[in-house]
C-alpha positions as CSV (number, residue, x, y, z in Angstrom):
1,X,0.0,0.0,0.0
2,X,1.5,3.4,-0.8
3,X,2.0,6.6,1.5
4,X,-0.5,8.2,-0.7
5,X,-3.6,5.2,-0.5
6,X,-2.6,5.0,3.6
7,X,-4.5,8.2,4.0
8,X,-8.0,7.2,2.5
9,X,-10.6,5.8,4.3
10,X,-10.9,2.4,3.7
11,X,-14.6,2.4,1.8
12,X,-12.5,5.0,-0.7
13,X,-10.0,2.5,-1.0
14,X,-12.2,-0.3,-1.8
15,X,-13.8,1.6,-4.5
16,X,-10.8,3.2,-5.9
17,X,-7.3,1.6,-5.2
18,X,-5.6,-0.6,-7.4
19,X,-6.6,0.7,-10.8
20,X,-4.1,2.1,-13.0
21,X,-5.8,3.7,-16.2
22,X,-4.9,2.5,-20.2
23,X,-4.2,5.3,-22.4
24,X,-7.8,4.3,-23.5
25,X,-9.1,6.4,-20.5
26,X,-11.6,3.7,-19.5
27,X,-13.7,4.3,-16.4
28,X,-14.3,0.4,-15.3
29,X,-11.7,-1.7,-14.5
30,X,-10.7,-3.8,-18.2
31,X,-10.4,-7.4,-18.8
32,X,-6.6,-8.3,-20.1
33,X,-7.8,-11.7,-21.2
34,X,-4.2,-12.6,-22.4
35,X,-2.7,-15.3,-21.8
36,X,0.9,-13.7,-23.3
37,X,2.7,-10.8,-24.2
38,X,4.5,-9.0,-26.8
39,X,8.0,-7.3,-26.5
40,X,9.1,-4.6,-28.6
41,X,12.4,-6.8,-29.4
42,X,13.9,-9.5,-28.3
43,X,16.3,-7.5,-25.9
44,X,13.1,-6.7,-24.0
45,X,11.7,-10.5,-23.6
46,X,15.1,-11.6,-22.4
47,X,15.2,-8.9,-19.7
48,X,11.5,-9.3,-18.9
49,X,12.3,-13.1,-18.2
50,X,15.5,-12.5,-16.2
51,X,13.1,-9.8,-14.4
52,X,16.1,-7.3,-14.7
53,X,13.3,-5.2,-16.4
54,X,10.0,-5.1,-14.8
55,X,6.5,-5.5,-17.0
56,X,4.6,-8.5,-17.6
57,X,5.7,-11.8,-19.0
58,X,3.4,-14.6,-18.6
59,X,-0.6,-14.5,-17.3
60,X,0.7,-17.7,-15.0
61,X,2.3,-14.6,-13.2
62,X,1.9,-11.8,-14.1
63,X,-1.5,-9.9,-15.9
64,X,-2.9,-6.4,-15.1
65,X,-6.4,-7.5,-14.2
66,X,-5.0,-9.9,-11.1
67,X,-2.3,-7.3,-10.3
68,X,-5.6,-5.0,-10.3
69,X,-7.0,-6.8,-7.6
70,X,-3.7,-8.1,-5.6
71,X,-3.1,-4.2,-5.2
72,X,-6.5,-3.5,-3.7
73,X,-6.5,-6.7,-1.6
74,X,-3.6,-5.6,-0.1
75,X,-4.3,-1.6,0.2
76,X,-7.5,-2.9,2.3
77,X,-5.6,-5.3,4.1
78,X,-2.6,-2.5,5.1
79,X,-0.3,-5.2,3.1
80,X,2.3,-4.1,0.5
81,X,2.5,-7.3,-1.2
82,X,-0.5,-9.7,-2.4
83,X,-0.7,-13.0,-4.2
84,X,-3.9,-14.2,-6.1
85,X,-4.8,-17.8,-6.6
86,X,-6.8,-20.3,-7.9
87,X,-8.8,-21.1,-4.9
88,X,-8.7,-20.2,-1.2
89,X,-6.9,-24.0,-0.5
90,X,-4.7,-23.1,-3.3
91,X,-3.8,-20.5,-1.2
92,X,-2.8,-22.2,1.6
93,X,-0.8,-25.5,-0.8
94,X,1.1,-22.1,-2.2
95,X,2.3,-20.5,1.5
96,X,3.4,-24.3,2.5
97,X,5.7,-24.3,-1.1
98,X,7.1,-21.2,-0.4
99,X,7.7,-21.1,3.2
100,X,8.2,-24.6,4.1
101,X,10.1,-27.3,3.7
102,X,11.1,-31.2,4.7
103,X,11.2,-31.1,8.3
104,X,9.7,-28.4,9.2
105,X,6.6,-28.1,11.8
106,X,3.6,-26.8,12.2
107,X,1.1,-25.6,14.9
108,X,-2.5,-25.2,13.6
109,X,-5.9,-24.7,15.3
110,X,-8.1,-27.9,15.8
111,X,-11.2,-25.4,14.5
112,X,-10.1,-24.6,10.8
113,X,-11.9,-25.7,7.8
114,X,-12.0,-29.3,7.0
115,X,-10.3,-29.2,4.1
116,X,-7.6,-27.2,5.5
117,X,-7.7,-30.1,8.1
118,X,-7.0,-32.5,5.2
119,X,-4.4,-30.9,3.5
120,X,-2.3,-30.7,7.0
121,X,-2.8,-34.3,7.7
122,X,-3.3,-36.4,4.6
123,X,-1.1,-34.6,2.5
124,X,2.3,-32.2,4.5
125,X,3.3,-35.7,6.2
126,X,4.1,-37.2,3.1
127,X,6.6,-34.3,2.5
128,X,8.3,-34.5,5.9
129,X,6.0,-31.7,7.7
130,X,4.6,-32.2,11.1
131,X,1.3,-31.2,12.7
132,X,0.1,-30.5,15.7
133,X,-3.7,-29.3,15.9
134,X,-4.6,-27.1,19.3
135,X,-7.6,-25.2,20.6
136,X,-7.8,-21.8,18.9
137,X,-8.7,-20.0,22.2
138,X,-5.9,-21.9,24.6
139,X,-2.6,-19.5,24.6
140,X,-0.9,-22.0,26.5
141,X,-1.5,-25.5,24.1
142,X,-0.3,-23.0,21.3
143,X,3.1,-22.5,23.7
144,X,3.0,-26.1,25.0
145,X,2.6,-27.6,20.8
146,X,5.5,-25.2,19.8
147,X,9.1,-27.3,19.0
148,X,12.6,-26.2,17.6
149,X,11.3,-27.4,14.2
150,X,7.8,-25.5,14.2
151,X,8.1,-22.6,11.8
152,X,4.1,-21.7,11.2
153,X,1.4,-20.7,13.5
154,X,-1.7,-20.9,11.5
155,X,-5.5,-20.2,12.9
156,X,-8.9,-19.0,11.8
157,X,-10.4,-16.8,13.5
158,X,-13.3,-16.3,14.0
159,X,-13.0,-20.3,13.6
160,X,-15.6,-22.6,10.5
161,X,-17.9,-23.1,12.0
162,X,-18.0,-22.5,15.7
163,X,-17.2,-18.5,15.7
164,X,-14.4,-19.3,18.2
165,X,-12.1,-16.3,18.7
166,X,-8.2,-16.7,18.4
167,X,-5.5,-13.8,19.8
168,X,-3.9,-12.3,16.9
169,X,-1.9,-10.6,19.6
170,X,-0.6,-13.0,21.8
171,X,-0.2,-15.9,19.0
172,X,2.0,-13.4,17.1
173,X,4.2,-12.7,20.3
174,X,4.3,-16.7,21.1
175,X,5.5,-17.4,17.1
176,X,8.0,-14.6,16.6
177,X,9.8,-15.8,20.3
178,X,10.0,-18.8,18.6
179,X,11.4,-17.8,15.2
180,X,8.2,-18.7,13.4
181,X,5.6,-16.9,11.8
182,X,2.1,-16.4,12.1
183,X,-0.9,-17.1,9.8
184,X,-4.3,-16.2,9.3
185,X,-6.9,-16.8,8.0
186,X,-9.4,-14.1,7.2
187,X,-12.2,-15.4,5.6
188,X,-14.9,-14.6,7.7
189,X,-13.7,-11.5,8.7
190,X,-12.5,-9.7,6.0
191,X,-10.1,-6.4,6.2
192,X,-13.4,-4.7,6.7
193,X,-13.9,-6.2,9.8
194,X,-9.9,-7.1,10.8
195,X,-6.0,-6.8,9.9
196,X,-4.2,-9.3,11.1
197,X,-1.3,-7.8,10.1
198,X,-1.9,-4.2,12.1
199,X,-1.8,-6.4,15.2
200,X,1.4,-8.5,14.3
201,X,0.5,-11.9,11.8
202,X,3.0,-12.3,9.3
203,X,0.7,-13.6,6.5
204,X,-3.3,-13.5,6.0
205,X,-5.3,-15.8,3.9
206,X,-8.3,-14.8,2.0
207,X,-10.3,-17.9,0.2
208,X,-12.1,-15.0,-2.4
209,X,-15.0,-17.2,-3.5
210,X,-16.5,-16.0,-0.1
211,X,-17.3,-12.6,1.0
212,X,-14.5,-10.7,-1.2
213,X,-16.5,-11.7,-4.0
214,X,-20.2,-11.5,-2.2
215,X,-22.1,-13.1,-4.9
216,X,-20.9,-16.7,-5.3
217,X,-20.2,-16.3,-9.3
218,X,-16.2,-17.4,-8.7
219,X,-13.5,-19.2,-7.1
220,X,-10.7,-17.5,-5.7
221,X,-8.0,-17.3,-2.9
222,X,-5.4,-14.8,-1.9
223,X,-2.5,-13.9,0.4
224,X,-1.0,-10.9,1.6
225,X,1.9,-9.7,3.9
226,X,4.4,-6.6,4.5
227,X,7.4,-9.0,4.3
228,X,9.6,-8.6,0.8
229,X,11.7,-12.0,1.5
230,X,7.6,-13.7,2.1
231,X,6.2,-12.0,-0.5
232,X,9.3,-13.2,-3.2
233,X,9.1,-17.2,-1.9
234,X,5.4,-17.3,-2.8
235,X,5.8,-15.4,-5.5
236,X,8.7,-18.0,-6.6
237,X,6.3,-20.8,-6.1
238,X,3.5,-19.2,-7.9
239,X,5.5,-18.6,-11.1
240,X,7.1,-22.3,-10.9
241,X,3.9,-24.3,-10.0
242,X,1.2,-21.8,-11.0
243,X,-1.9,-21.9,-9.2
244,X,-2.9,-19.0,-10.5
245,X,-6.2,-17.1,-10.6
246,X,-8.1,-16.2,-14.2
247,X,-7.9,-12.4,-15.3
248,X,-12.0,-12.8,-15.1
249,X,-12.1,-14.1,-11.7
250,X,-9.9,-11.4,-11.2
251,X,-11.4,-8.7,-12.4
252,X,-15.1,-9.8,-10.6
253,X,-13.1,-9.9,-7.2
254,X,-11.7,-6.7,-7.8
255,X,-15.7,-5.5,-8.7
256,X,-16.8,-7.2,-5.7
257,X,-14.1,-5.3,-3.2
258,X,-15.9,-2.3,-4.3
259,X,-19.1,-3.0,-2.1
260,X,-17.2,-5.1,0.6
261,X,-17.8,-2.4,3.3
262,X,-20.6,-1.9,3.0
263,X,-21.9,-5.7,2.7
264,X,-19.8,-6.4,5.4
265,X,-21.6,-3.6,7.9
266,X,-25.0,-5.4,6.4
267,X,-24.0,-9.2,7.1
268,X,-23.1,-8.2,10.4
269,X,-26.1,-6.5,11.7
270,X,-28.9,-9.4,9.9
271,X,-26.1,-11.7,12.0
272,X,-26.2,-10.1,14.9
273,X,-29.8,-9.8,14.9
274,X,-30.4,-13.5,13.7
275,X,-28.6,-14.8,16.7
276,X,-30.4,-12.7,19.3
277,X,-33.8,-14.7,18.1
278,X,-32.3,-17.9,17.6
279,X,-31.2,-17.8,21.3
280,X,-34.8,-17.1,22.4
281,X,-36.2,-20.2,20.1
282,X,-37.4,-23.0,21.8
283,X,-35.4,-25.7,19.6
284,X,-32.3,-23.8,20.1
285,X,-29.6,-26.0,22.5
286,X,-27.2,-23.3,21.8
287,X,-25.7,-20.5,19.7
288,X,-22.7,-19.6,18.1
289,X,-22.1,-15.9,17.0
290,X,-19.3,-13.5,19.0
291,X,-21.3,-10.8,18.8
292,X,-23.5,-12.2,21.6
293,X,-22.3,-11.3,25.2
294,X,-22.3,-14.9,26.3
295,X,-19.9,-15.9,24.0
296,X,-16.7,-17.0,25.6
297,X,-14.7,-14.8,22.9
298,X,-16.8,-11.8,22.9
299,X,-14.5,-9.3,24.5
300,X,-11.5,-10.5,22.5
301,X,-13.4,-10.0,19.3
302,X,-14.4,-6.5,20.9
303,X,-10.3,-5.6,20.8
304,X,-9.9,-7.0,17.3
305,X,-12.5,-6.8,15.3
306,X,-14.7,-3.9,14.1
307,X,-17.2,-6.1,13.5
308,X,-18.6,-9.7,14.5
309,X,-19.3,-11.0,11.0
310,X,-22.1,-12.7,8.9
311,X,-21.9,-16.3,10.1
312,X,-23.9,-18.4,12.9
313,X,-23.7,-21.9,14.2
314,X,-26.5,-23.1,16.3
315,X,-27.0,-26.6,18.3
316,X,-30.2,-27.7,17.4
317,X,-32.2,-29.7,20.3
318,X,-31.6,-33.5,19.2
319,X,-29.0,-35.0,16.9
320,X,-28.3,-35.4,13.0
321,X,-32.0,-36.1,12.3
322,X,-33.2,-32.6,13.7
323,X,-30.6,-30.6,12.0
324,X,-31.6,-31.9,8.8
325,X,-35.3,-31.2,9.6
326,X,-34.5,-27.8,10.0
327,X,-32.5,-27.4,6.8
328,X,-34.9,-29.2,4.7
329,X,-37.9,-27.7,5.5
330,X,-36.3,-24.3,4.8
331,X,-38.0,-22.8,1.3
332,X,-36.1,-19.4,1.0
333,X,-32.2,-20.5,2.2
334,X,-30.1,-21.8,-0.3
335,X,-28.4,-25.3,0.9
336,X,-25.6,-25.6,0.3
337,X,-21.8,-24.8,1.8
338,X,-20.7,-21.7,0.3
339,X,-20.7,-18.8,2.7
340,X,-20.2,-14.8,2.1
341,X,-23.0,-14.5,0.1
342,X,-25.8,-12.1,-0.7
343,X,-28.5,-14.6,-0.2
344,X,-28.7,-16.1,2.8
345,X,-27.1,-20.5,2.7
346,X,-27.3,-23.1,5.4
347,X,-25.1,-26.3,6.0
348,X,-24.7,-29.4,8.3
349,X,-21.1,-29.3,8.4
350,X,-20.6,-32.3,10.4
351,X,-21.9,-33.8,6.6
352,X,-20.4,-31.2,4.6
353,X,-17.6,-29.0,5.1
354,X,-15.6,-31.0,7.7
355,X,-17.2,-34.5,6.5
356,X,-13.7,-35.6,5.1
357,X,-12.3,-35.4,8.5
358,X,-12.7,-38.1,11.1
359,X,-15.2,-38.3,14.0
360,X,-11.9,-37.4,16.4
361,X,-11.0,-34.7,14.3
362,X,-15.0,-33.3,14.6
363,X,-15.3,-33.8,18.5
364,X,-12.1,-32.1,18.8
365,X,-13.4,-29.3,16.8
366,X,-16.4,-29.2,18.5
367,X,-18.5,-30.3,15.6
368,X,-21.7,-32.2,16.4
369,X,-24.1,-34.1,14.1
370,X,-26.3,-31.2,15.7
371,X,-24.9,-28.3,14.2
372,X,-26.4,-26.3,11.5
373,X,-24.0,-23.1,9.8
374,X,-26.3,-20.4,8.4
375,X,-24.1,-17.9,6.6
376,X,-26.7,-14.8,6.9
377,X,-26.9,-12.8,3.2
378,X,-28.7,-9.5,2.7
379,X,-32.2,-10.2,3.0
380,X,-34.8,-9.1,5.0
381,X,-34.0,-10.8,9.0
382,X,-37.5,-11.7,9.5
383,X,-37.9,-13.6,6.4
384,X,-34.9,-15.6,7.2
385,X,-36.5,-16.0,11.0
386,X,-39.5,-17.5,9.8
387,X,-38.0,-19.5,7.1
388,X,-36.0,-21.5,10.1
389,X,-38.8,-21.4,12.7
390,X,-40.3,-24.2,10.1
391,X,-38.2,-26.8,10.6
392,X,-37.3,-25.4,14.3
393,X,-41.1,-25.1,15.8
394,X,-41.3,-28.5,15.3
395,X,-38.7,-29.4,17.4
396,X,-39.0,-29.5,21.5
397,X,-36.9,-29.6,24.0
């Protein structure tokens, strides 16, 4: 982010950063679908390749319309470096190729996506990396799990799906003591919400596909950092193995970033509202939501967040059979498990997003077959109220 973008308001920022105009003068962001080139001579190409000249080379690497949105990313983010990918797990496979390597270790929060849970166990062993999984919210498992060999903290926080609150603070003071760094991962935040980074992470990870885009049309991940010798080993991974995003996808993210504050703002307050009259309902064990004052991490995510999000978990009274009663007799929620978007989608993840892992790795997570995920979208609260009382008046205590 430059001196000059540092002194806009973020909203400005989201609208406006990150564009630099063709002598065509156009208003809109363009579309470089390109998947090459052209030098003026060969001098040019062979310097552009040896990068002793800067400019575009390849779209594996480097095109306007991602570089578009890497630069807003970041300006939002207070990052000077971002990295577009393929997906938002793509994201993650591309920090472990740049940063780590046989032997190395490390520490991860028990509540992170299940595929993120996957990739750590099923697939870093068979390259020499160690895991060790810990509760997001326990300071001391995080200092007890640490080893010579651990060189990555990574959490999510607010956690999928439980909400549970990690300290960007602390975490960041435990990994730099021990010469590691530490990674988050944004998604349900956003840098509307928080910046990781402003309270000491190293790295943040943004799966795009979710709230960056805000209308489920792509798939998309990202990282960002302020560290030059980070920033340059991803972006020497990306250029070798190249899981790299598409100039389109690009250029919708970018158009989505415009409206993120103020989405954000909206998810937040039908959220917050959504999880006040689940906790009065009848068929409601429990909820999940930090902007309620009863959750454990509420005052945390008070000193770190500007916002408590669009997502809520709720226990539903019963087990598997009474979650799925309430998300099948919903008519006006989309099922399925995408989150961060305008319309309103619900999801048993104990059968969906974290149904790769194993029944240990749920219960450690705190996933029960009696969950139900609503990612709350844009419309009006009571509609969404009454299209969950169906399945939930039926249910008693």
């Amino acid at each position: 982010m430059t001196e000059r973008d540092s002194q806009k308001d973020r909203q400005t920022l989201a609208v406006r950063s990150g564009q630099d105009r063709t002598a065509e003068g156009e208003h809109s962001d363009p579309i470089f679908a390109t998947s090459s080139f052209v030098f003026k001579d060969a001098a040019q190409a062979a310097a552009r390749f040896s990068e002793s000249e800067p400019g575009n080379v390849y779209s594996r690497f480097t095109n306007p319309t991602v570089r578009a949105f890497e630069k807003r990313l970041a300006g939002l983010e207070s990052a000077s470096y971002g990295i577009a990918t393929a997906s938002g797990m793509s994201a993650i496979l591309l920090l472990v190729l740049g940063l780590l390597r046989d032997g190395d270790h490390v520490v991860c929060s028990a509540q992170v996506f299940g595929s993120t849970v996957s990739l750590f166990t099923k697939i870093l062993p068979r390259f020499g990396i160690g895991v060790d999984f810990v509760p997001v919210s326990d300071t001391q498992a995080w200092k007890s799990a640490l080893s010579k060999k651990t060189r990555l903290l990574f959490l999510e926080t607010p956690s999928n799906p439980l909400c549970e609150i990690g300290d960007i603070r602390t975490l960041a003071e435990l990994a730099h003591n021990a010469n590691s760094l530490l990674v988050v991962d944004n998604v349900y935040c956003t840098p509307v919400l928080q910046r990781p980074l402003e309270i000491g992470a190293d790295v943040v990870v943004h799966s795009a596909t979710k709230y960056l885009d805000g209308q489920g049309r792509c798939v998309g991940g990202a990282l960002v950092t302020n560290n030059e010798k980070i920033h340059e080993s991803l972006f020497r991974a990306l250029r070798t193995a190249g899981p790299s995003m598409s100039p389109f996808n690009a250029w919708v993210f970018h158009k989505g970033l415009e409206t993120l504050p103020i989405r954000m703002r909206a998810h937040s307050e039908n959220a917050a509202a959504l999880a006040e009259w689940l906790s009065c309902h009848a068929g409601v064990k429990k909820v999940y939501y930090p902007g309620l004052t009863t959750h454990p991490g509420h005052q945390l995510a008070k000193t770190q967040q500007e916002g408590f999000g669009g997502i809520v978990s709720f226990e539903v009274n019963g087990a598997r059979t009474e979650a799925w009663r309430v998300i099948d007799s919903t008519r006006l929620l989309s099922i399925t498990a995408n989150l961060g978007d305008v319309k309103t989608t619900i999801t048993h993840p104990s059968s969906t997003t974290h149904a790769r892992i194993t029944a240990e790795q749920r219960a450690a997570a705190g996933i029960g077959e009696n969950l139900v995920r609503v990612a709350v979208g844009l419309e009006s609260v009571a509609d969404i109220s009454a299209d969950l009382a169906r399945g939930l008046d039926q249910i008693t205590t």
